[in-house]
C-alpha positions as CSV (number, residue, x, y, z in Angstrom):
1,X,-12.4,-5.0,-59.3
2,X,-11.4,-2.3,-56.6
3,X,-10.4,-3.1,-53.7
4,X,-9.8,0.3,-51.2
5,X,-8.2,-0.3,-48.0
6,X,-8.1,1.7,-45.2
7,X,-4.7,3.8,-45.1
8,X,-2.5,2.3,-42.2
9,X,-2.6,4.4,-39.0
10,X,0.6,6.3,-38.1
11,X,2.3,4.5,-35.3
12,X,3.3,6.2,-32.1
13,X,7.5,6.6,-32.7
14,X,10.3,6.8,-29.9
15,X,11.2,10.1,-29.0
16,X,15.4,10.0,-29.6
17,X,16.1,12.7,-27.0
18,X,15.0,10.2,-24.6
19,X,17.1,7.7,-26.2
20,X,20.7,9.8,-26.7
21,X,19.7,10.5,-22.8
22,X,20.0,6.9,-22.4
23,X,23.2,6.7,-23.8
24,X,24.9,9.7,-22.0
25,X,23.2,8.8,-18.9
26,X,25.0,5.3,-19.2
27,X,28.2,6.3,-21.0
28,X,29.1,8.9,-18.6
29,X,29.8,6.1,-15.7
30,X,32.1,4.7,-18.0
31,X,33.8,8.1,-19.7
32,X,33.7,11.8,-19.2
33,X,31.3,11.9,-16.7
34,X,30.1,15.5,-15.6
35,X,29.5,16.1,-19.3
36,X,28.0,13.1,-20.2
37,X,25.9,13.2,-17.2
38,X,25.0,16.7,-17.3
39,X,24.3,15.8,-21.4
40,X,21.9,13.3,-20.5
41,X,19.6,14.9,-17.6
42,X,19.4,17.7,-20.3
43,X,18.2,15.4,-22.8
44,X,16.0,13.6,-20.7
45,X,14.5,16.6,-19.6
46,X,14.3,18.0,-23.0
47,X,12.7,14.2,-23.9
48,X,10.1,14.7,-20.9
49,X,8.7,18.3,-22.1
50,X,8.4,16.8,-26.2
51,X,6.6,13.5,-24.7
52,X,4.2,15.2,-22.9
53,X,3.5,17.9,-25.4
54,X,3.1,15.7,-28.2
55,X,0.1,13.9,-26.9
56,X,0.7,11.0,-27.3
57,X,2.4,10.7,-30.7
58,X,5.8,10.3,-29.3
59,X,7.0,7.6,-26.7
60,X,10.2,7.1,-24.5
61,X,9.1,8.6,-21.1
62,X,10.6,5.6,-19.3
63,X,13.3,6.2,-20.9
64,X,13.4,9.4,-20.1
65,X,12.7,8.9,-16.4
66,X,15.4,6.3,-16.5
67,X,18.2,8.5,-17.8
68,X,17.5,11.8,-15.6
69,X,18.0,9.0,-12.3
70,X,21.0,7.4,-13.8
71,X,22.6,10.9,-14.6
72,X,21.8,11.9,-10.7
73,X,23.0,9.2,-9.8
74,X,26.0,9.5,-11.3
75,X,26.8,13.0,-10.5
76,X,26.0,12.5,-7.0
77,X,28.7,9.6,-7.3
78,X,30.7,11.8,-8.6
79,X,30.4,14.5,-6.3
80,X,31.1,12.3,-3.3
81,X,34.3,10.8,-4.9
82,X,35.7,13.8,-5.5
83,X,34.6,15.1,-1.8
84,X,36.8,11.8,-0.7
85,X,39.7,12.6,-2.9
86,X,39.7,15.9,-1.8
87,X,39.6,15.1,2.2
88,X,42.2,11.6,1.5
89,X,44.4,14.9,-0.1
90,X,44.3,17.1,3.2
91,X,43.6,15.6,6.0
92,X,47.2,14.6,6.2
93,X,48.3,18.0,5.7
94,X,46.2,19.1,8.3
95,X,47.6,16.4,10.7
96,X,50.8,17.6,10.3
């Protein structure tokens, strides 16, 4: 007796670029972050264009989403610290 069974269809996998984007995205409030910040929008970017071309085969696109706006955020943080820094630094010179 034979039995034949249909062959399991392939499931739709996690892109990792979206994933890794995730990490940096997070990471980089934490450690290095212009690198880590500027690593993850990359990714995420790089995550968006492979989601979308892979039609459907590949997931992660909240993910992806996710990371680019933490990264943004975090580089706009960034950026406005180190405009504070920078005017806490010379203002008093200037007062002088």
């Amino acid at each position: 007796m034979s039995y034949d069974y249909p062959a399991p269809s392939p499931v739709p996998q996690t892109e990792q670029k979206a994933v890794w984007a995730l990490v940096c995205a997070i990471a980089g409030f934490v450690l290095c972050p212009i690198v880590l910040h500027v690593a993850g929008w990359v990714l995420a970017n790089q995550a968006l264009e492979s989601i979308r071309a892979s039609n459907g085969w590949l997931l992660g696109d909240g993910l992806a989403k996710a990371a680019r706006i933490l990264s943004i955020i975090g580089l706009a943080l960034f950026a406005v610290g180190l405009l504070f820094v920078l005017f806490i630094a010379f203002v008093p010179l200037s007062a002088s």
